[in-house]
C-alpha positions in Angstrom: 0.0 0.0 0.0 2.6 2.6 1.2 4.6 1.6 -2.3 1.7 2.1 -4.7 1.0 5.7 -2.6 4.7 6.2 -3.1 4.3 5.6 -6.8 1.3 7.3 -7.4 2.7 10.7 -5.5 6.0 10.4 -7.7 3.5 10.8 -10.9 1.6 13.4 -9.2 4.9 15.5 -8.3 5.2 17.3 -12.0 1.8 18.4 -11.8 1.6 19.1 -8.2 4.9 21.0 -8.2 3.7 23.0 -11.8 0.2 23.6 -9.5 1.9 25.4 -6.3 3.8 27.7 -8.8 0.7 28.7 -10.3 -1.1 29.2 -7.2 1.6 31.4 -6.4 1.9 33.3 -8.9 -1.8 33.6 -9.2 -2.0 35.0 -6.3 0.5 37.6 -6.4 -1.2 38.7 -10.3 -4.4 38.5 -8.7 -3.8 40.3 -5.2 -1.5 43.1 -7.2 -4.4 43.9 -9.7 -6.3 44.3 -6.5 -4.2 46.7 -4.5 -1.8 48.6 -7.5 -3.6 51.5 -8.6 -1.6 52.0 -11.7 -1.1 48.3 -13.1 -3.6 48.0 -15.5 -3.5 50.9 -18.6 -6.6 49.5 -20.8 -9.7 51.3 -20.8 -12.3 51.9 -18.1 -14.4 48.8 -19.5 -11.4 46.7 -19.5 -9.8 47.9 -16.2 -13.0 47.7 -14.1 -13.4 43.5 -15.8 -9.8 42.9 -14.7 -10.7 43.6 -10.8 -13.7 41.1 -11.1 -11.3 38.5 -12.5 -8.3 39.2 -10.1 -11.0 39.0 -7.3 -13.1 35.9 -8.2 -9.2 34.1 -8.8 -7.7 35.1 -5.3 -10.5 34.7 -3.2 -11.9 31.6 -4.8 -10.1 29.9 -7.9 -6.6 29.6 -6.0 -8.2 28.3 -2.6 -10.3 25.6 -4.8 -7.0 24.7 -6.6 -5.0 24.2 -3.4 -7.7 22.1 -1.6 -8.3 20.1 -4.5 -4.4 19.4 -4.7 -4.6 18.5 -0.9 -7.0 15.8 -0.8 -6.5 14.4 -4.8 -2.7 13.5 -3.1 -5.0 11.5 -0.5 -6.5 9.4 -3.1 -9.9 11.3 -4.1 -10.8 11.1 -7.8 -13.3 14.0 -7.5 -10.4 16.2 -6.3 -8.7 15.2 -8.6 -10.9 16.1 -11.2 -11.7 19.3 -9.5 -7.7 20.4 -9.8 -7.8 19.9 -13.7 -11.2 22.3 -13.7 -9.2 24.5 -11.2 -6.1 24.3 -14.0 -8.3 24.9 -16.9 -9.6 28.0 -15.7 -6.5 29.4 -15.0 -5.3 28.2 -18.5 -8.3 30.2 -19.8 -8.1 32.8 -17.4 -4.6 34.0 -18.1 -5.2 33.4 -21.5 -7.2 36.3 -21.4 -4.6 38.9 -18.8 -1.8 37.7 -21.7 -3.1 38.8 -25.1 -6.3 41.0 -23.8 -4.3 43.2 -21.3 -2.5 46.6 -22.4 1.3 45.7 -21.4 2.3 46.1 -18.5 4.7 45.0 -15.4 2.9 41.7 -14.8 2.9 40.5 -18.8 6.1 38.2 -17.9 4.1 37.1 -15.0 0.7 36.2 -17.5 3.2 34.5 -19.5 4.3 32.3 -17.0 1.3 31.5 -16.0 -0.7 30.4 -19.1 2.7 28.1 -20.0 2.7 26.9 -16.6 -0.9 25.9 -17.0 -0.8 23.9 -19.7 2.1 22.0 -18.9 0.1 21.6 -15.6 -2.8 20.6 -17.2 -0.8 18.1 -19.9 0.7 16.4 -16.9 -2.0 16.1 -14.9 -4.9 14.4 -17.7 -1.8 11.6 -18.9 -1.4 10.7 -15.2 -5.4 10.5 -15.0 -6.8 6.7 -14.1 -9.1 7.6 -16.7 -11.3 4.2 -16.7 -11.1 3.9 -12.3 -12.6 7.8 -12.1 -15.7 6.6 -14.8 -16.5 4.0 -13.1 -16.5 6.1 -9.4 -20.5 6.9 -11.2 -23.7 5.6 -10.3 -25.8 4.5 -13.2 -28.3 7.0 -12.3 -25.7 9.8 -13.1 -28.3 12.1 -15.2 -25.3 12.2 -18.5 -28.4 13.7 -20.6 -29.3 16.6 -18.3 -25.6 17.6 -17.7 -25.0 17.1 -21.2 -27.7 18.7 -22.7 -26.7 21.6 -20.8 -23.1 21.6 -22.2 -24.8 21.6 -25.5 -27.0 24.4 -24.8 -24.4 27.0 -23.6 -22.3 25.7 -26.7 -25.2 26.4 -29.0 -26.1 29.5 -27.7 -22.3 31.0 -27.6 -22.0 29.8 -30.8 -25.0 31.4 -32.4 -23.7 34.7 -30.7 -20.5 34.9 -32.3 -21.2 33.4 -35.5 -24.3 36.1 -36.1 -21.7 38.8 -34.8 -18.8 37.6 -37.0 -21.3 37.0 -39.8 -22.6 40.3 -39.8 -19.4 42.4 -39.7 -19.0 40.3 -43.2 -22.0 41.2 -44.3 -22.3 45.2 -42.9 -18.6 45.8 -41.9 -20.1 47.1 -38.7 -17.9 45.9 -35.8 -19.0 43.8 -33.0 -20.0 45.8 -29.9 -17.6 43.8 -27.7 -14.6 44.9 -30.0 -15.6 48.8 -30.2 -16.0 48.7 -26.0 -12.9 47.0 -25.4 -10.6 49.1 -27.6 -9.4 45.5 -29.0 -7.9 44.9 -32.3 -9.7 41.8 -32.5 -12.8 39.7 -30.4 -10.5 38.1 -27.4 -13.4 36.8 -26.1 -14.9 34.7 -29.2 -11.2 33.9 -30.0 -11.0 32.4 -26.6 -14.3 30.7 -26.5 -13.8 29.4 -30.0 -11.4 27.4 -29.5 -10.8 26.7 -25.7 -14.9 26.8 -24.8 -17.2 25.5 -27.3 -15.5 22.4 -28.9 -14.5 21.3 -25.0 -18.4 21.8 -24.2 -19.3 19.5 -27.5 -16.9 17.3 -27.3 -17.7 16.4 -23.6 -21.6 16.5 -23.3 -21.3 13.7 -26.7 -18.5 11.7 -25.0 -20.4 12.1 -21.3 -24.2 11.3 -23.2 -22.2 7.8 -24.6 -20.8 7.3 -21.2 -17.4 6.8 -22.5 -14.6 7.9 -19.8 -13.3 10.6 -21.6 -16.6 12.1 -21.3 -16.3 11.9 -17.6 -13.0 13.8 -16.6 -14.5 16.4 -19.8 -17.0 16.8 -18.2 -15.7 16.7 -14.5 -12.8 19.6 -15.8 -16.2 21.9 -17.3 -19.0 21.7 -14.5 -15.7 24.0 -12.3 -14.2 26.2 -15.3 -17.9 26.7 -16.5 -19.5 28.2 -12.9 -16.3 29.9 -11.8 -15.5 31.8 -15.2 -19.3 33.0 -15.7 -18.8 34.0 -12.0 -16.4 36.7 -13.0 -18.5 37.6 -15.5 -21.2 38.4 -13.3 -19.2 40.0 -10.7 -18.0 42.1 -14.1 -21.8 42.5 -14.8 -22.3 44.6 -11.5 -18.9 46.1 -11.6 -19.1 48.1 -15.3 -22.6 49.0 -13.9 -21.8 50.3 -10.6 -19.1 52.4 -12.0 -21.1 54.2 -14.3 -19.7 52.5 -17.7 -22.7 50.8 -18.8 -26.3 51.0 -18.3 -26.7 47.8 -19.4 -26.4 44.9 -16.9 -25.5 41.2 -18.3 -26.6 40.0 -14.6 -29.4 38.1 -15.2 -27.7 36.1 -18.1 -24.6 35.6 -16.1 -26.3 34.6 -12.6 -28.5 32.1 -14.6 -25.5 30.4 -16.4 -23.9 30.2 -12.8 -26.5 29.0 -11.2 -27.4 26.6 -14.0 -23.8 25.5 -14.0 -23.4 25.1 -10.0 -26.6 23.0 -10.7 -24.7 20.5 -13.2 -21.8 20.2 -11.2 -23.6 19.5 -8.6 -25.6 16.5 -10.0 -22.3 15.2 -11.8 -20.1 15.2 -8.1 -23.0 14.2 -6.2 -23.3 10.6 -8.4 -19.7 10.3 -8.1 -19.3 7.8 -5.5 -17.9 8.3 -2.0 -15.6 5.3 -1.2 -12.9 6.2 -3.5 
């Protein structure tokens, strides 16, 4: 026993040691976003979205990734699908503060931590018992319901930004999410495209067909999904508050998180307890 622990904590150690470097430096990009008044040079819009990320990611993301690390070195395949969610969203997360963010003193920092996240994330899903976490589920596990709801929010981001990206084609007006940002290009449905919606497909097929891929897919979403529409809620009340827009995106927001706390909720809870 103490040599297959032994074994299975030397597999773990890339990962784990890639993991406590990015809460680290998470932490530190997060809390100095917070408290340094002249870090961030984008516009109002984007300066007033950056606080709701560097907020949600100290005083939530980083603690989930640290427990999760904690007890998924104990033997817990839910924590351990947790930490990948908890890596994926800072993957996508930093994604964002490297090539959405005006330059400036913490780029090196973003940098760091969107390499050190995928390595993380690499390591972690090859050292996956893959097959021993799908079979942790009950039968009853409702794959349709959770997704269906993948689907849904992939279907409905989709539509967005294909209509938006359509239409610029078609009118050569620019999307409103470029124009506000002072982008050169859509971040966000760059992002989404390709690190969001094929994920979401991919997973609520493989999940639906109960194949174990589907599982850890799906295992890594139901936390990136509720966390990251989290900031964008906070964001929602944020821009709002501080006079920027007169348009709140609260209700869509709060309904995606609560819909997506809702999914992860019925995929952990038919995870079974004796692991």
């Amino acid at each position: 026993m103490n040599k297959e622990k032994k074994m299975k904590d030397k597999k773990l150690k890339p990962v784990t040691t890639l993991s406590t470097l990015i809460a680290i430096l998470a932490t530190f990009a997060s809390a100095g976003g917070l408290l340094l008044d002249n870090l961030y040079h984008d516009n109002a819009f984007v300066t007033t979205t950056w606080l709701g990320n560097d907020a949600v990611t100290l005083f939530l993301a980083v603690p989930i990734l640290v427990a999760a690390m904690i007890f998924a070195k104990r033997g817990s395949f839910r924590a351990q699908l947790i930490w990948m969610g908890a890596l994926d969203y800072m993957l996508y997360n930093y994604a964002f503060y490297l090539f959405g963010a005006a330059f400036n003193w913490f780029f090196l920092v973003y940098a760091a931590l969107l390499a050190l996240s995928i390595f993380a994330l690499i390591f972690g899903l090859v050292n996956l018992e893959v097959n021993g976490i799908s079979q942790q589920f009950r039968k009853e596990t409702p794959v349709k319901w959770i997704g269906g709801y993948f689907l849904f929010v992939a279907s409905g981001l989709g539509l967005v930004y294909l209509i938006q990206s359509i239409g610029f084609i078609a009118t050569d007006n620019v999307p409103a999410i470029v124009t506000i940002t002072g982008h050169p290009t859509n971040v966000v449905f760059a992002l989404d495209l390709t690190l969001v919606i094929p994920w979401l497909i991919l997973g609520a097929v493989w999940l639906i067909k109960r194949q174990p891929w589907g599982y850890v897919i799906a295992g890594i979403l139901s936390v990136k999904g509720p966390l990251y529409t989290l900031v964008l809620a906070v964001n929602s009340i944020l821009v709002v508050n501080a006079g920027i827009s007169d348009t709140s995106e609260l209700p869509l927001w709060g309904t995606l998180t609560a819909l997506g706390l809702i999914a992860n909720v019925l995929f952990y809870a038919n995870m079974k307890w004796k692991e």
